[in-house]
C-alpha positions as CSV (number, residue, x, y, z in Angstrom):
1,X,-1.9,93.5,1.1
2,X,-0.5,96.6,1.3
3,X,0.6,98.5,-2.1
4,X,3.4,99.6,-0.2
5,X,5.1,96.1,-0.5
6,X,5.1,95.8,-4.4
7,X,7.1,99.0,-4.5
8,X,9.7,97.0,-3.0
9,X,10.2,94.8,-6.1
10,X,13.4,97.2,-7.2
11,X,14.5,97.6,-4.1
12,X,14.9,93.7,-3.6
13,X,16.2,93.1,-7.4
14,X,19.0,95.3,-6.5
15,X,19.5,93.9,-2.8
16,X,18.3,97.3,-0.8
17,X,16.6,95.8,1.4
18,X,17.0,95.2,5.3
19,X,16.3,92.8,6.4
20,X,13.2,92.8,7.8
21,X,11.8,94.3,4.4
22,X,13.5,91.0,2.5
23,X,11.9,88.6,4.4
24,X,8.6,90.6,4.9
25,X,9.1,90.7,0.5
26,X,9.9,87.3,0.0
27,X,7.4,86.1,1.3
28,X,5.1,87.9,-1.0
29,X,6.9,87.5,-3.3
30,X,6.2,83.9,-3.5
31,X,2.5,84.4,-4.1
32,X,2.7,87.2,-6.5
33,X,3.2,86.6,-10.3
34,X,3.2,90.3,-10.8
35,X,6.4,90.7,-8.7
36,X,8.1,87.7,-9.9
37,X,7.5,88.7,-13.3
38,X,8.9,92.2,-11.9
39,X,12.1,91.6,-10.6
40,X,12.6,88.9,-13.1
41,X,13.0,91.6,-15.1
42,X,14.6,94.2,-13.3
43,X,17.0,91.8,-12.8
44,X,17.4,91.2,-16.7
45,X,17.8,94.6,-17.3
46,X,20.9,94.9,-14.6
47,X,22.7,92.2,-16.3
48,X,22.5,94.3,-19.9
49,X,23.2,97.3,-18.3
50,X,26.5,95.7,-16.7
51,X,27.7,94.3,-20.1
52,X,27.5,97.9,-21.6
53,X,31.0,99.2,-22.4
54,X,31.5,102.6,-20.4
55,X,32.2,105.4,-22.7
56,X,34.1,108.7,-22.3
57,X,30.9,111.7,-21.2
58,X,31.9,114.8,-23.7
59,X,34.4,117.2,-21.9
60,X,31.5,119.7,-21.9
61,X,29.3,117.7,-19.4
62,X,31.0,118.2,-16.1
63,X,30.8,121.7,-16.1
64,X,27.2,121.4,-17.3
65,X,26.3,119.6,-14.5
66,X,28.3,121.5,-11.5
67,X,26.5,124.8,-12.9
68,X,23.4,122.8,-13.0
69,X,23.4,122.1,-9.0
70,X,24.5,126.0,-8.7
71,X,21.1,126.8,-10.0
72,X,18.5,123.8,-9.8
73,X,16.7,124.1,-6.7
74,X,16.4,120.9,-4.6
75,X,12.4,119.4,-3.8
76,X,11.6,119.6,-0.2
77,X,11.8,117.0,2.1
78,X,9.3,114.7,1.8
79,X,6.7,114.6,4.5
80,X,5.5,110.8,6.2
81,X,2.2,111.4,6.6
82,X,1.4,107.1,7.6
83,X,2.1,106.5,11.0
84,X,4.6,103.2,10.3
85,X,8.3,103.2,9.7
86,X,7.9,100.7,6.5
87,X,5.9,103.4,4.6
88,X,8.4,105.9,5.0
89,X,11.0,103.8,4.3
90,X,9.7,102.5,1.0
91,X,8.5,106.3,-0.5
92,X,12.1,107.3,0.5
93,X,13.8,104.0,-1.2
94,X,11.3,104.3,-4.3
95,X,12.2,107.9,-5.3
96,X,15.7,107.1,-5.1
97,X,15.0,104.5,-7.1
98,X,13.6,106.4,-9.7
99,X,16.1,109.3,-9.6
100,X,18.8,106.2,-10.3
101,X,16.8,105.4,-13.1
102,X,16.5,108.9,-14.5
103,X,19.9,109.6,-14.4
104,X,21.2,106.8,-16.5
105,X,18.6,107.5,-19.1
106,X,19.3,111.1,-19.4
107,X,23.0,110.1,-19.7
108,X,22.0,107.6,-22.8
109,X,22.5,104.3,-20.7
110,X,25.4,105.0,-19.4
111,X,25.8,105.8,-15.9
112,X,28.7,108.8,-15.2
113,X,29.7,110.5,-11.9
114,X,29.7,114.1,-12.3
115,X,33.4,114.2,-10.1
116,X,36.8,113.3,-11.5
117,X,37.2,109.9,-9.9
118,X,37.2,105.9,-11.3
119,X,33.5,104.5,-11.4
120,X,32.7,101.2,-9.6
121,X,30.6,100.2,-12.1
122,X,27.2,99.1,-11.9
123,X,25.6,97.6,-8.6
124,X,25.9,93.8,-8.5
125,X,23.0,91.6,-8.2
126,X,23.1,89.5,-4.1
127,X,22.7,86.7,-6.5
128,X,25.7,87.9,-9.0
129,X,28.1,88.9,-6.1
130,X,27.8,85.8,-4.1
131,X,28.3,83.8,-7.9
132,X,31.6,86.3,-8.6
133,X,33.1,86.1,-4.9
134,X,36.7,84.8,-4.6
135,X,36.1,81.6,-2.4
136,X,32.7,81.0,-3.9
137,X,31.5,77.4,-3.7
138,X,29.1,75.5,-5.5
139,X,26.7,72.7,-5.2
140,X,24.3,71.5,-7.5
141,X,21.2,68.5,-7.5
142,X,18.7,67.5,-9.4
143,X,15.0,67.8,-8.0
144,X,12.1,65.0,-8.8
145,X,10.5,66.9,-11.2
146,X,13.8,67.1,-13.5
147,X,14.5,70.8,-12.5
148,X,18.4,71.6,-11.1
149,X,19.1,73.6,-8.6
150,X,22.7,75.2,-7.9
151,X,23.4,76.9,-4.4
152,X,26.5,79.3,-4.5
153,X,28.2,80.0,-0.9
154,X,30.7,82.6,0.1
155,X,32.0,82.2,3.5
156,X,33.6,85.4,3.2
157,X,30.5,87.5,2.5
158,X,28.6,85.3,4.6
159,X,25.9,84.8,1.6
160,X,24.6,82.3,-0.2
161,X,22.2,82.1,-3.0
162,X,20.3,79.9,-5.0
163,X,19.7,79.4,-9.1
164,X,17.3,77.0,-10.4
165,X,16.5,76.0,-13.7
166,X,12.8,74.4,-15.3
167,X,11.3,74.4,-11.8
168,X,7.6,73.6,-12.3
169,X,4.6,75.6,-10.3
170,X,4.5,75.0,-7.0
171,X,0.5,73.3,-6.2
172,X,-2.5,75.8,-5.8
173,X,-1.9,77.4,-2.0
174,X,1.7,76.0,-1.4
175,X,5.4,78.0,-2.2
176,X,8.7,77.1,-2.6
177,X,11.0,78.0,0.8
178,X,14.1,77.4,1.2
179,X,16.3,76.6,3.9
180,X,19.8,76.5,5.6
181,X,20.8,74.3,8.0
182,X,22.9,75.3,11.0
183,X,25.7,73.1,13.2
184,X,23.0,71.7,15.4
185,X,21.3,70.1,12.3
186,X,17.9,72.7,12.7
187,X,16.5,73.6,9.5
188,X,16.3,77.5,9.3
189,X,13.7,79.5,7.1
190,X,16.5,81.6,4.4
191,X,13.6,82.5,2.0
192,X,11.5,82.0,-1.0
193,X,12.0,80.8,-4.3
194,X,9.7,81.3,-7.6
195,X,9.4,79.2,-10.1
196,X,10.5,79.4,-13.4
197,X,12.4,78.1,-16.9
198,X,15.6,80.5,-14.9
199,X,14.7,81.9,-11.5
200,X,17.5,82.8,-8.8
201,X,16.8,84.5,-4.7
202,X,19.3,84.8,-1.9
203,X,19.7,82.7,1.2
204,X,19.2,84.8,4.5
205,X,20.7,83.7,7.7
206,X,23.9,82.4,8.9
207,X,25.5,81.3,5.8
208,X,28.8,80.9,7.0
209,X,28.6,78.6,9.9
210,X,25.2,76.5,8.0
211,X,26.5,73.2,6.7
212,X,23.9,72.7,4.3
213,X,20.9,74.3,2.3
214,X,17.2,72.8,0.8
215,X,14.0,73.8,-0.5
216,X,10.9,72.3,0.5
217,X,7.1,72.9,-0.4
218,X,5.3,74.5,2.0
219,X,2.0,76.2,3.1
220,X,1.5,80.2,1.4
221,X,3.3,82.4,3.7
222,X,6.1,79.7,5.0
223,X,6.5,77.6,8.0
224,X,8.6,78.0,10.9
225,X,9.7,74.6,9.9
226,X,9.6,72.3,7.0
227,X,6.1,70.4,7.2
228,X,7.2,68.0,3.8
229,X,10.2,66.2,2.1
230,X,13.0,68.2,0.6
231,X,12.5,68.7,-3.2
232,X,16.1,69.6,-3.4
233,X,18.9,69.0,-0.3
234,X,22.9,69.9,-0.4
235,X,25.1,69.5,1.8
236,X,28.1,72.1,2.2
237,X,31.7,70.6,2.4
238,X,34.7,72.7,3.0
């Protein structure tokens, strides 16, 4: 495995993705502790960040920083030097990354727009947005194992995603995949979930027209289709 597709554990906690990296990351993701254990945590650290109160930036700092870009030259370009797409694309998405992340520590925590205009406020979570959306629905079962598992669907953004709580290891060589199923009763491949005392993902495909969603365990790396019974099924009702 290429190191390239652990640098996109921020990328993914944050929703950054295409989604052709998501999937391509998802599926990873499900047979890497390191990653889950990654954007567990990036994903933590979102949620503090959002419930920190924004505070007034001294009257001295916008100036600062307009002189600053006056003066501070800018890095070159950077130069792709791998022959695929995805490895530029990640070296490009991790240094922005990391610029994000520099900014709000050199600003204390608190992240401030140099220009006189209303911040939106920090970048919402796929799984936070779809919980926070206006005609959000939810649906919740409990698996064999005791573990529950709550789907949230907005039509309107076309997402869903799922939450799960006390869901036990999947066995040695299988993951957790979950699924959406569309009008014609076909059960799609929407993604990978870890497991975990709290763990959440997003549901990719066509969430607004599915009419329900499940999780099955599966063979490492998915299947096309499910090969088992579901360990959790809901069905979406209007």
């Amino acid at each position: 495995m290429s190191t390239d597709i652990h640098a996109l554990s921020g990328a993914y906690a944050i929703d950054a993705l295409d989604d052709e990296e998501r999937a391509d990351f998802e599926q990873h993701l499900a047979d890497c502790p390191t990653c889950q254990a990654e954007v567990d945590g990036l994903r933590e650290a979102a949620a503090t960040i959002a419930e920190i109160h924004a505070t007034q930036p001294p009257a001295a700092m916008r100036q600062r920083v307009l002189d600053d870009i006056r003066t501070v030259r800018p890095l070159p370009p950077l130069v792709q030097r791998s022959t695929g797409r995805r490895a530029g694309s990640v070296r490009r998405r991790w240094v922005g990354l990391v610029a994000a992340a520099a900014a709000v520590i050199a600003l204390g925590g608190i992240v401030w727009h140099p220009w006189d205009r209303p911040s939106s406020g920090p970048q919402l979570s796929a799984v936070t947005q779809v919980e926070r959306a206006p005609d959000v629905q939810r649906f919740t079962t409990k698996g064999p194992d005791g573990s529950e598992m709550t789907v949230y669907r907005s039509v309107s953004l076309n997402r869903a995603a799922v939450v799960a709580h006390d869901l036990a290891d999947a066995p040695e060589g299988k993951v957790y995949q979950l699924w959406l199923q569309d009008p014609a009763g076909v059960m799609r491949p929407a993604g990978f979930l870890a497991a975990g005392t709290s763990t959440s993902a997003p549901l990719t495909g066509a969430v607004s027209t599915a009419e329900g969603a499940g999780m099955t365990v599966e063979p490492a790396g998915g299947s096309p289709a499910p090969t088992s019974d579901p360990v959790a099924l809901v069905a979406f009702t209007s």
